[in-house]
DOTIMAR-84135 format. One record per residue (C-alpha): x, y, z. Coordinates in steps of 0.5 Angstrom, whole numbers, plus 500, padded with zeros to 3 digits. Example, Ala and Ser with C-alpha at 12.3 -4.5 7.8 and 13.67 -1.06 7.14 Angstrom:
# DOTIMAR-84135
525491516/527498514/
***
This chain:
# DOTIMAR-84135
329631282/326631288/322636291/327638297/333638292/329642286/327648292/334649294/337650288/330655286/331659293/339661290/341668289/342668282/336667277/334659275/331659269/327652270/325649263/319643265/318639259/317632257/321626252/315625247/314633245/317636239/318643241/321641247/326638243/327645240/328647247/335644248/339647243/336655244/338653253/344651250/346657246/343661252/348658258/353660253/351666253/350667260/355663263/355663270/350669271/344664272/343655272/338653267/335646270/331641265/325638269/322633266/314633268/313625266/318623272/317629276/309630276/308633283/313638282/310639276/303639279/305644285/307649279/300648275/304646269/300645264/303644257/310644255/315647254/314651259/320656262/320659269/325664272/327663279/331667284/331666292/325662291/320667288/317666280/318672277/317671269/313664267/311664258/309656255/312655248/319656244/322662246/328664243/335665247/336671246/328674250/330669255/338672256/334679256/329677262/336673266/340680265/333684268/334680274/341677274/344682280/
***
């Protein structure tokens, strides 16, 4: 994704919770099925976009990302909550809703 298309979609209203991760890590992997059942319970109250760090490395440079996964959640271009590792849907459904409107 390139940098400009990736600002446009952080800089929303709405919360963008942006998982930076790589092909060869495990617990990315683990990652997809918990955003999975996080869309399905969020709906459309925030977008969920999966950047990949190998394909992408200066938009991944620009956020110091230094492990994977690591989660950040956007609204209006402002990182407002960041956390490295698995995280479970629902802690992640619960920073969305403090943020969502």
């Amino acid at each position: 994704m390139e940098t400009k298309a990736f600002s446009e979609v952080i800089n929303n209203s709405k919360p963008v919770l942006v998982d930076f991760s790589a092909a060869w890590c495990g617990p990315c992997k683990m990652m997809a099925p918990i955003l999975k059942q996080l869309k399905d319970a969020i709906g459309e109250d925030a977008t969920i976009l999966k950047v990949d760090v190998d394909k992408n490395p200066a938009l991944a440079g620009s956020y110091n990302i230094s492990g994977v996964p690591t989660l950040i959640l956007f609204k209006a271009g402002k990182v407002l909550w960041r956390q490295s590792g698995v995280v479970a849907a629902n802690h992640l459904k619960n920073i969305i809703d403090q943020y969502k409107s």
